[in-house]
C-alpha positions as a printed NumPy array, in Angstrom:
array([[ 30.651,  12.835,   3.977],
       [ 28.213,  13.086,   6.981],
       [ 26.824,  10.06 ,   8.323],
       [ 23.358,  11.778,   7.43 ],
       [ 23.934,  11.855,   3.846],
       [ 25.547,   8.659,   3.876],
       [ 23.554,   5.586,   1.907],
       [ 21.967,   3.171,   3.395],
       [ 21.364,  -0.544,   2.252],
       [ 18.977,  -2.338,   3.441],
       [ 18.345,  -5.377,   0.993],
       [ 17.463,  -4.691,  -2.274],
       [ 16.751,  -1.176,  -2.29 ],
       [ 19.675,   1.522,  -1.314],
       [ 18.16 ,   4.975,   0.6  ],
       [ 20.855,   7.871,  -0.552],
       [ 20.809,   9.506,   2.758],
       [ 19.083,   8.651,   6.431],
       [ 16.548,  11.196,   6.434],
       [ 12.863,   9.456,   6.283],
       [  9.467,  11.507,   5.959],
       [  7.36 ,  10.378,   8.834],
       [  4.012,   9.025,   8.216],
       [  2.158,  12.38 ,   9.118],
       [ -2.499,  11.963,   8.115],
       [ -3.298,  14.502,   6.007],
       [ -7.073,  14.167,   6.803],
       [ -7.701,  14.423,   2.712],
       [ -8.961,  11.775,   0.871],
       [-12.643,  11.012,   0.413],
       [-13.353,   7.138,   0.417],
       [ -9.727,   6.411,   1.149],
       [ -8.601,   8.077,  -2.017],
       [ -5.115,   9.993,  -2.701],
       [ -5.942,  13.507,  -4.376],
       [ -3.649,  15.902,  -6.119],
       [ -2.864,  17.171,  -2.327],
       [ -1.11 ,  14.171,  -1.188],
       [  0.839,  14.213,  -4.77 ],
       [  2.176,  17.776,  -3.827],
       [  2.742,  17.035,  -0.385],
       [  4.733,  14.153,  -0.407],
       [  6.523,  14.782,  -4.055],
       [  7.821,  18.167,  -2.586],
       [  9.306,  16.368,   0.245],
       [ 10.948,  14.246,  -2.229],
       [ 12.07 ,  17.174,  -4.188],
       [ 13.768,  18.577,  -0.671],
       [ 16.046,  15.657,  -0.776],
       [ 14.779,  13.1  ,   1.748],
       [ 15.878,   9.435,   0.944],
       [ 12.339,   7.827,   2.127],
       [  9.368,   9.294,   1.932],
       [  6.678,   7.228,   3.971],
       [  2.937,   7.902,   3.153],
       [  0.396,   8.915,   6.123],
       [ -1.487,   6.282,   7.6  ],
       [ -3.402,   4.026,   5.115],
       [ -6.113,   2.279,   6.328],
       [ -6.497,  -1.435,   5.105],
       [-10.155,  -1.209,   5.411],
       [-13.297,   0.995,   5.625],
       [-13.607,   0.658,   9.233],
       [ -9.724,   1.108,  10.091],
       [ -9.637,   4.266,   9.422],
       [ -8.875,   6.812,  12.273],
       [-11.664,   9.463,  10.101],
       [-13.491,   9.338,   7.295],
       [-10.96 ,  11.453,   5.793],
       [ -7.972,   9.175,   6.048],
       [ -6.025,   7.886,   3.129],
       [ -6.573,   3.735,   1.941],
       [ -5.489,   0.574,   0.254],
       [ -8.595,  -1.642,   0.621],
       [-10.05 ,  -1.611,  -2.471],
       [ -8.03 ,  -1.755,  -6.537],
       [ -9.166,   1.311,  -7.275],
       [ -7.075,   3.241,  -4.778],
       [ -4.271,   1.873,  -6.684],
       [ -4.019,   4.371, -10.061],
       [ -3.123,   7.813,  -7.939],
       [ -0.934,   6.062,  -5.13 ],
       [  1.124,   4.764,  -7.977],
       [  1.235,   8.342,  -9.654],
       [  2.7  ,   8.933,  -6.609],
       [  5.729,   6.864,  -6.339],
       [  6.397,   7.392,  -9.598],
       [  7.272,  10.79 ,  -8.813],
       [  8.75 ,  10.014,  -6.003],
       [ 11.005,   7.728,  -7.414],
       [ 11.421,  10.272, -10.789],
       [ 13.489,  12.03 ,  -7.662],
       [ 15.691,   9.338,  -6.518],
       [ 13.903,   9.033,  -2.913],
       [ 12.159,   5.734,  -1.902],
       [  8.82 ,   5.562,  -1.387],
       [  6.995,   3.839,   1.577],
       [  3.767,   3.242,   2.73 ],
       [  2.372,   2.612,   6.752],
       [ -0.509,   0.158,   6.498],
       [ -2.582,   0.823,   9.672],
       [ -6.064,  -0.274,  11.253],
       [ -7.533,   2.365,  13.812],
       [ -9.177,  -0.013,  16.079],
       [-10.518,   1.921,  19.136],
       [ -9.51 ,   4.792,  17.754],
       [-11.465,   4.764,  14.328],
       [-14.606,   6.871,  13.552],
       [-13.42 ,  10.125,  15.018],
       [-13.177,  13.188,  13.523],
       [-10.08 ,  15.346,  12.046],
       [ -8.773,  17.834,  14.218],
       [ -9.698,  20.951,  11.936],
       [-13.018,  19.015,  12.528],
       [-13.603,  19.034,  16.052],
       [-11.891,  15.381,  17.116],
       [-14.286,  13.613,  19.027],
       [-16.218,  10.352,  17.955],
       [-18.125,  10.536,  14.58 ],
       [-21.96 ,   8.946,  14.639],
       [-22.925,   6.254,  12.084],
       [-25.224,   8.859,  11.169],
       [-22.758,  11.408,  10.327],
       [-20.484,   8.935,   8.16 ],
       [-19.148,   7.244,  11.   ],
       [-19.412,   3.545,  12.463],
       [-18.627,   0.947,  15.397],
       [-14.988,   0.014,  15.929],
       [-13.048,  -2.851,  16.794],
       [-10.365,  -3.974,  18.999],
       [ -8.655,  -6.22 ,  21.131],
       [-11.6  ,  -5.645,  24.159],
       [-14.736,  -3.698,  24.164],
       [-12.824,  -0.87 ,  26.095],
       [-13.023,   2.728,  24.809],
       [-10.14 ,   5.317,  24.393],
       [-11.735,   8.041,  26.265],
       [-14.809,   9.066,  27.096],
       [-15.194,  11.553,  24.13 ],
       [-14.451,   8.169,  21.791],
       [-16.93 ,   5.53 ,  20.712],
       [-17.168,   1.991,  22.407],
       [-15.798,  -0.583,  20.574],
       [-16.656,  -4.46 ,  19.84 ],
       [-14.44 ,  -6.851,  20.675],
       [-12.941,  -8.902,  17.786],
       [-14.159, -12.433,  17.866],
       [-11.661, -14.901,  15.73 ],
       [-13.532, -14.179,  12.14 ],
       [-12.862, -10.551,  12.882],
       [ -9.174, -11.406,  13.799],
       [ -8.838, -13.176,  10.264],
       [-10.27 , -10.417,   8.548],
       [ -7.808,  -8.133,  10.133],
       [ -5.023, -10.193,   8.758],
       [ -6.407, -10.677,   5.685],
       [ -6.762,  -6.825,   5.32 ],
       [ -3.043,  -6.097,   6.046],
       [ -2.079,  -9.135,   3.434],
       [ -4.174,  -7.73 ,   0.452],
       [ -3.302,  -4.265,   1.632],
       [  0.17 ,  -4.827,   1.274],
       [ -0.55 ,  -6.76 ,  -2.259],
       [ -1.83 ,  -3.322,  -3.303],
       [  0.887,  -1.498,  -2.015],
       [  3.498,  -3.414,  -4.385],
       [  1.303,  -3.156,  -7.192],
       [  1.242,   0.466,  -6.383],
       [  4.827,   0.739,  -6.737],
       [  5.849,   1.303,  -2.757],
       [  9.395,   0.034,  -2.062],
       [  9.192,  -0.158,   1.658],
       [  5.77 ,  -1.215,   3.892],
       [  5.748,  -0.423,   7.617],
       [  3.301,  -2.059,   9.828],
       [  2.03 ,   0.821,  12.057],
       [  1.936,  -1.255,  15.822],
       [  1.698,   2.027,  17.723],
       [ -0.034,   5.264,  18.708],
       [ -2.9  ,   3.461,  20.5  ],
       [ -4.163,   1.765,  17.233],
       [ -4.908,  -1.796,  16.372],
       [ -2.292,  -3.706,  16.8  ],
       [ -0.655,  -1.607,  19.932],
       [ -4.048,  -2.51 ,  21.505],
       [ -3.492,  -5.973,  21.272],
       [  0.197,  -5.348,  22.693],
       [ -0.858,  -3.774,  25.604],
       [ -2.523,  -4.815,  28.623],
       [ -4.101,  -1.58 ,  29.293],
       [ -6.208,  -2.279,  26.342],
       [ -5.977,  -5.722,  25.866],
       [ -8.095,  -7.875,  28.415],
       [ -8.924, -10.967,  26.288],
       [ -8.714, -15.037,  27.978],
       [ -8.043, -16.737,  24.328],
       [ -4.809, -17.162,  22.578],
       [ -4.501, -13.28 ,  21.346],
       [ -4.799, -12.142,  25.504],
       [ -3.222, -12.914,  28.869],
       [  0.232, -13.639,  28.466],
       [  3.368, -11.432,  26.403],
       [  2.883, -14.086,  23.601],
       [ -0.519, -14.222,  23.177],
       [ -0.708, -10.663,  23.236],
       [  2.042, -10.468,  20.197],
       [  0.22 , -12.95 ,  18.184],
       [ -1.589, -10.913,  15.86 ],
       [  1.503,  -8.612,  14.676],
       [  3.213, -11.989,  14.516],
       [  0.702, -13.498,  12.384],
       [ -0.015, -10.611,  10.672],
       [  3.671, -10.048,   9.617],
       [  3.554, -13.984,   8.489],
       [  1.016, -13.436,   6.1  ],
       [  2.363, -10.097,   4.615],
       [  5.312, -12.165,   3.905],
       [  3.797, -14.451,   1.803],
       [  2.927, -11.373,  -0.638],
       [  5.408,  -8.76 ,   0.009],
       [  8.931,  -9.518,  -1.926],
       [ 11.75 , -11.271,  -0.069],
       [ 14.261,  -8.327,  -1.243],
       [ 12.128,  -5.528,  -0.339],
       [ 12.406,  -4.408,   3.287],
       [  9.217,  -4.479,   5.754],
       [  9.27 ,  -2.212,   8.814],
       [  7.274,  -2.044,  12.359],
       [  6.005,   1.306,  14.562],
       [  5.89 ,   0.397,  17.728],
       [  5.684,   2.767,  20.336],
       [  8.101,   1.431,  23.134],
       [  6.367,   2.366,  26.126],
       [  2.973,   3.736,  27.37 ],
       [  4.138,   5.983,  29.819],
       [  1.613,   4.353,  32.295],
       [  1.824,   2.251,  35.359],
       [  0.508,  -1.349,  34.027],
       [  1.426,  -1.245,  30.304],
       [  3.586,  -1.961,  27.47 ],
       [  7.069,  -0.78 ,  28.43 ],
       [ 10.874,  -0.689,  26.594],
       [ 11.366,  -4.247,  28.689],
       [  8.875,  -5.352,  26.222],
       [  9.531,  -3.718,  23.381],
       [ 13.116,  -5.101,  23.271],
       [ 11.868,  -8.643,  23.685],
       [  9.561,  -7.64 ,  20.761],
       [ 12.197,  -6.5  ,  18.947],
       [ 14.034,  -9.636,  19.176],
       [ 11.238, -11.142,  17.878],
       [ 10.225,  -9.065,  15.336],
       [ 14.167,  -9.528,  14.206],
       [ 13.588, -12.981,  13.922],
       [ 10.86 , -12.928,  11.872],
       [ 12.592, -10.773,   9.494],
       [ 11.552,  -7.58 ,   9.97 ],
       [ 14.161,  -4.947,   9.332],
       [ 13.605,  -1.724,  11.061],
       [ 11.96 ,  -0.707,  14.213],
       [ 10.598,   2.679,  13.61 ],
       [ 10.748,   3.67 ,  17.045],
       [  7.964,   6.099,  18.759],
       [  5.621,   6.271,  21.972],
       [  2.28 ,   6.383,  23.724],
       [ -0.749,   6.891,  22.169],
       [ -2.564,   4.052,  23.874],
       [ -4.122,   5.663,  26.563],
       [ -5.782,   9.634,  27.007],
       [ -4.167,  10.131,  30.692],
       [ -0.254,   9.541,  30.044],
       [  2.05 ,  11.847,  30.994],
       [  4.446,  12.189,  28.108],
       [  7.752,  14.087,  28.816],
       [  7.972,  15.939,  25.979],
       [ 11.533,  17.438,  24.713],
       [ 14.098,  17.763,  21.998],
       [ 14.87 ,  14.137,  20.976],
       [ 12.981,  12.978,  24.076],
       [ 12.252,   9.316,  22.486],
       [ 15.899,   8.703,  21.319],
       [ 16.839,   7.109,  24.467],
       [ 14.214,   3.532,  23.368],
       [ 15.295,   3.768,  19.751],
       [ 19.158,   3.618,  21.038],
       [ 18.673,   0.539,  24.15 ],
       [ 16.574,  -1.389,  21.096],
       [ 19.476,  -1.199,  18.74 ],
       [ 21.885,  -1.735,  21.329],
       [ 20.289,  -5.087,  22.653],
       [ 18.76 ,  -6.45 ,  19.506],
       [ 20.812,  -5.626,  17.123],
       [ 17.946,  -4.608,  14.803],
       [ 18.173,  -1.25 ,  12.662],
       [ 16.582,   1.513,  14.176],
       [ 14.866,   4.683,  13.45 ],
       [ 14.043,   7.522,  15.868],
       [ 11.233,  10.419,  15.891],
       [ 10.566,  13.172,  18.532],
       [ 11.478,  16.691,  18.026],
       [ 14.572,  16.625,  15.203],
       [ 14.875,  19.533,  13.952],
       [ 18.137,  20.385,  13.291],
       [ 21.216,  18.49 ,  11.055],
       [ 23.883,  18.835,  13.736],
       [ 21.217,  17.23 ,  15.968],
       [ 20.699,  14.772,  13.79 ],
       [ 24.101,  14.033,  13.021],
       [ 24.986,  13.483,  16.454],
       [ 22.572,  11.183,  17.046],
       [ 23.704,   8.478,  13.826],
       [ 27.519,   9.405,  15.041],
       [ 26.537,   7.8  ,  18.694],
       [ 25.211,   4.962,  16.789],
       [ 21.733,   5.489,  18.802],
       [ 19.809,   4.893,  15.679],
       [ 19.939,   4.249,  11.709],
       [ 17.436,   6.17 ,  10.356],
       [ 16.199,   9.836,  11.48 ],
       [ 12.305,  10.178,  11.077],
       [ 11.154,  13.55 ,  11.025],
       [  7.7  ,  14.789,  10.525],
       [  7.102,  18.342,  11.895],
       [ 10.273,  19.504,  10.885],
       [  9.185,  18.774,   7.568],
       [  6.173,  20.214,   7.743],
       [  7.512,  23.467,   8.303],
       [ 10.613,  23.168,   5.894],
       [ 10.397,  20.255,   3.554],
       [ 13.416,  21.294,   1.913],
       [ 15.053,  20.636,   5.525],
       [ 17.363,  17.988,   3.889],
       [ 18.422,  20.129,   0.919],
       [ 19.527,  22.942,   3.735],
       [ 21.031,  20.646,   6.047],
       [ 23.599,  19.092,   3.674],
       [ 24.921,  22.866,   2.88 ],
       [ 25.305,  22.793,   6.752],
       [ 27.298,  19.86 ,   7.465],
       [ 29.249,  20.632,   4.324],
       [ 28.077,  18.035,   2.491],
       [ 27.886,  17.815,  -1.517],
       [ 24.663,  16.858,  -2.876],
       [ 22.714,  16.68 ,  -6.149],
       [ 19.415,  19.13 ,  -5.911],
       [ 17.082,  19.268,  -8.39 ],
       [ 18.669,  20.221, -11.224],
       [ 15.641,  22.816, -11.811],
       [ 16.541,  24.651,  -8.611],
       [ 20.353,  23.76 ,  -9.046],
       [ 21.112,  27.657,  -8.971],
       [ 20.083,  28.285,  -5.864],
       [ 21.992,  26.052,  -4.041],
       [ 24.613,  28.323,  -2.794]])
C-alpha cells in the first residue's frame, strides 16, 4: 500500500489514509450558522475518500469572525446542524475536525464575492480586536487593543468553543494561529507591539496560544488529538520566521499538542510570497525534522504522485489540500486508482470504480 492510503494513529482516533480537507470559509452561514451548503460541501468530500475532513474557520465569537458570513461555535444553538454534520461525516468512515479561529484585525470585512474591504457597524459590521491598535491595511478597519479582560474573554471563547465542538461530535480541534488572525498577531512582532506580559519578548508574545491551549485542555478529551496552524514565517524583514516557529513547535510539543498544520503569511498586506508547487513543504519538513512533532503540509498539492513523494521523504505526516479539492473532491477516490492502491468507495458508486 501507498504511504498515502496508509492509516494513521494518532491517539484515540485512527485516520484511514493521510489526506486532510483544509479548512477552506465558505462565506455561508448567517449568524454563524451551518446551512444545508456546508452539509453538501464537506459530506461530499467525505464521500471522495478523504480521512479528515476539517471544517472552515469557526469563529468562537460574534466579533471573531473574519465576515458576517463566516461559520460559528459561540452560542448552543449552533450545535444541532454542525453535529448533523459529523454524523455524516463519520456515516463515511472519515474524521471530522473543526478550526476554532478569532479574526482579530482582520474581522468585519467583507467576502470576496462581496467586495473585501472593511464592513461599517452600520452595514452589520463592528470594531475589532487585537494584540495592538494597528490595522491590516489601509482598506481594513482600526482595531482596539485588547486590555487583560479582553484577553480572558478570548480564552474563554476558545474553551467553551471547543466544549461545543465535542458536544457537536468533532473528533479533532485545530487552533487556527495563522493567516494574520488573532493569535498570529500576538506571535508576531509586526503586529504585536504591547509592554505587558503578552508583548516584548518570544515568550510573552506566545502566551496567549499557550494559555489558550491550557484551558482547551481542561475541556477537550485527553484521547482526542488537538492541532495548531501556524504559519511559519511572514515573509517580511522583522517578523515571525521558521527560527521561531521551530522553537514554537517545541513548545507547542510539550504542551501536548499533536500536529503542526503547517502554512504561511497572512500577517501583513505587503509580503512577497513565492508562490509554487509545494512551495511551503520546505517549513513543514525542518519542523518535523527538529521537533519531532507530526506534521502536515499545504501549498499547491495537487497531484497523488506529488503527494506520495512528499510522505515517502518523510517531510510531513499529513497532506492538507484545499483547492485541489475544490476542484475535484473525489481527488482521493482517483488518486488511490493511481498509485494502485485498493480502496473501499462508496458502495453506492462502487461500479464506477474502474
Amino acid at each position: 500500500m501507498s504511504k498515502l492510503f496508509s492509516p494513521l494513529a494518532i491517539k484515540s482516533i485512527q485516520f484511514k489514509n493521510r489526506i486532510t480537507v483544509s479548512p477552506m470559509c465558505q462565506y455561508s452561514s448567517v449568524d454563524g450558522f451551518a446551512d444545508d451548503w456546508h452539509l453538501v460541501h464537506l459530506g461530499s468530500r467525505a464521500v471522495g475518500g478523504a480521512g479528515l475532513i476539517i471544517s472552515e474557520a469557526t469563529a468562537v465569537s460574534p466579533e471573531g469572525r473574519i465576515s458576517p458570513d463566516d461559520l460559528g461555535i459561540w452560542k448552543d444553538e449552533h450545535i444541532e446542524k454542525l453535529k448533523q454534520i459529523t454524523s455524516f461525516i463519520n456515516q463515511q468512515g472519515a474524521v471530522p475536525g473543526i478550526q476554532l479561529a478569532h479574526a482579530g484585525r482582520k474581522a468585519s470585512t467583507a467576502a470576496a464575492w462581496k467586495g473585501r474591504g472593511k464592513v461599517e457597524p452600520g452595514d452589520g459590521g463592528w470594531t475589532p480586536v487585537s494584540a495592538s491598535a494597528i490595522a491590516f491595511s489601509d482598506t481594513y478597519p482600526m482595531p482596539d487593543e485588547l486590555d487583560h479582560s479582553g484577553i480572558e474573554k478570548i480564552i474563554r471563547d476558545f474553551t467553551d468553543a471547543a466544549k461545543r465542538a465535542l458536544a457537536a461530535g468533532f473528533k479533532v480541534i485545530e487552533l487556527h494561529a495563522a493567516h494574520g488572525y488573532l493569535i498570529h498577531q500576538f506571535l508576531s512582532p509586526l503586529s504585536n507591539q504591547r509592554t505587558d506580559t503578552y508583548g516584548g519578548s518570544f515568550e510573552n508574545r506566545t502566551r496567549l496560544l499557550m494559555e489558550i491551549i491550557g484551558n482547551v485542555k481542561t475541556v477537550w478529551p485527553s484521547d482526542l488529538p488537538i492541532f495548531v496552524r501556524i504559519s511559519a514565517t511572514d515573509w517580511a524583514d522583522g517578523g515571525w520566521n521558521l527560527d521561531d516557529s521551530v522553537e514554537l513547535s517545541l513548545q507547542l510539543k510539550s504542551a501536548g499538542i499533536d500536529l503542526i498544520d503547517v502554512s504561511t503569511g497572512g500577517l501583513v498586506s505587503y509580503a512577497k510570497i513565492p508562490v509554487g508547487p509545494a512551495y511551503q513543504l520546505p517549513f513543514a519538513s525542518r519542523i518535523k525534522k527538529e521537533t519531532g512533532i507530526l506534521t502536515g503540509t499545504v501549498g499547491m498539492i495537487t497531484s497523488a504522485t506529488q503527494a506520495e513523494t512528499i510522505l515517502v521523504n518523510e517531510d510531513a505526516d499529513m497532506i492538507i489540500m484545499a483547492r485541489e479539492l475544490l476542484r475535484n473532491p473525489y481527488f482521493p477516490l482517483h488518486a488511490a486508482h493511481e498509485l494502485r492502491d485498493q480502496i473501499n468507495w462508496p458502495i453506492q458508486y462502487d461500479r464506477a470504480k474502474h
